[in-house]
C-alpha positions as CSV (number, residue, x, y, z in Angstrom):
1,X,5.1,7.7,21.1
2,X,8.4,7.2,19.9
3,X,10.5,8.4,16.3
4,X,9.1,5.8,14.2
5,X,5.2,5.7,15.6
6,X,5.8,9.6,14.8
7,X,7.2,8.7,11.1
8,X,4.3,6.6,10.4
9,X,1.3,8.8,11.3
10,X,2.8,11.5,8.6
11,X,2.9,8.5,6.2
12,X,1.4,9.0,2.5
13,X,-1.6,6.9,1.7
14,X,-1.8,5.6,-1.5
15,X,-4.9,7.2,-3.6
16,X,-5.7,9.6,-0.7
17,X,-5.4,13.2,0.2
18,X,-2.7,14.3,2.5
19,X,-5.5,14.4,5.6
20,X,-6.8,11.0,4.5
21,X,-8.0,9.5,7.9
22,X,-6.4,6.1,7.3
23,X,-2.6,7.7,7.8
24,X,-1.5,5.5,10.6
25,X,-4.2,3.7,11.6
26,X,-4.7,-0.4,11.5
27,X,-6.4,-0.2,8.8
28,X,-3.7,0.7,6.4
29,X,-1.0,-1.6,5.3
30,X,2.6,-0.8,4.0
31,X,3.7,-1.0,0.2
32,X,7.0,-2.6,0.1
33,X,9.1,-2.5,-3.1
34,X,8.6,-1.4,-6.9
35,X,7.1,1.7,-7.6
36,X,5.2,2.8,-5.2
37,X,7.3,1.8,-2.6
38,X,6.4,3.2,0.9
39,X,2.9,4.4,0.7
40,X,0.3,3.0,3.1
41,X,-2.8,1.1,1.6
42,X,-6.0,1.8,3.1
43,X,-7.6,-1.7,3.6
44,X,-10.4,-0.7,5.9
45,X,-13.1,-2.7,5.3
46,X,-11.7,-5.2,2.8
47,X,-13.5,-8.5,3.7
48,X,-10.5,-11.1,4.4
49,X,-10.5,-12.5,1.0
50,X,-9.9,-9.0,-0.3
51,X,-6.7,-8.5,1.9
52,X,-5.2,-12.2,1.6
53,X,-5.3,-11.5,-2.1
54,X,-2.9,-9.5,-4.6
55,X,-3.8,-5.8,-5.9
56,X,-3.2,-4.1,-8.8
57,X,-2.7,-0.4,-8.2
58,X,-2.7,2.0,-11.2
59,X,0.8,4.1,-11.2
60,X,2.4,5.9,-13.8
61,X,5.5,4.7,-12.3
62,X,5.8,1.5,-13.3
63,X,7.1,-0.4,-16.0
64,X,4.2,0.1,-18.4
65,X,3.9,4.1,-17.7
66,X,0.4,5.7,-17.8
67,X,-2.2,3.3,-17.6
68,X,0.1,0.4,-16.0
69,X,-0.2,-1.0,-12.7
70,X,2.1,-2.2,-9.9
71,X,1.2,-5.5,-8.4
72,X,1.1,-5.9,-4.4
73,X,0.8,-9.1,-2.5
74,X,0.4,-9.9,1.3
75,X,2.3,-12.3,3.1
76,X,1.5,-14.8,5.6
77,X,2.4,-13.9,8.9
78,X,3.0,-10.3,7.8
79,X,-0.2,-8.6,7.5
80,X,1.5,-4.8,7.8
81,X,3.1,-5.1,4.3
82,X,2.0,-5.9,0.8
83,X,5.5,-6.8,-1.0
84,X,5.7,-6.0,-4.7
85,X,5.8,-8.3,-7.0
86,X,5.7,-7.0,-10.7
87,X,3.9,-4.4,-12.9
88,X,1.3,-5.5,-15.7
89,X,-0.1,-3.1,-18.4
């Protein structure tokens, strides 16, 4: 295993606890951009539509604050990333 397989086992997981088993599995997929950049997304057992749909993820981060939510989006042919792509109260 190499620096970065190492890097992304200790990944955070968005929503979960710091043991949560989805931290470097396939089942998790990467948030890109905006405020929760970095975080993996648990996405075991979303059916297909689920994943090749956006998500709104609540974060106090964001540009609404408490209560607001960050919007993620997959990409074709990039199914290890959502990529931000706004926040929405």
């Amino acid at each position: 295993m190499d620096r970065d397989d190492e890097q992304l086992l200790r990944r955070r997981v968005y929503g979960g606890d710091h043991d949560h088993p989805a931290r470097g599995q396939t089942g998790a997929t990467e948030l890109v951009g905006g405020p929760l950049d970095g975080p993996l997304l648990d996405i075991t057992g979303w059916t297909q539509d689920e994943v090749d749909t956006d998500v709104a993820l609540s974060t106090e981060l964001g540009q609404f604050g408490v209560g607001g939510r960050a919007m993620y989006d997959p990409r074709p042919g990039d199914p290890a990333r959502f990529y931000w792509t706004g926040d929405t109260p």
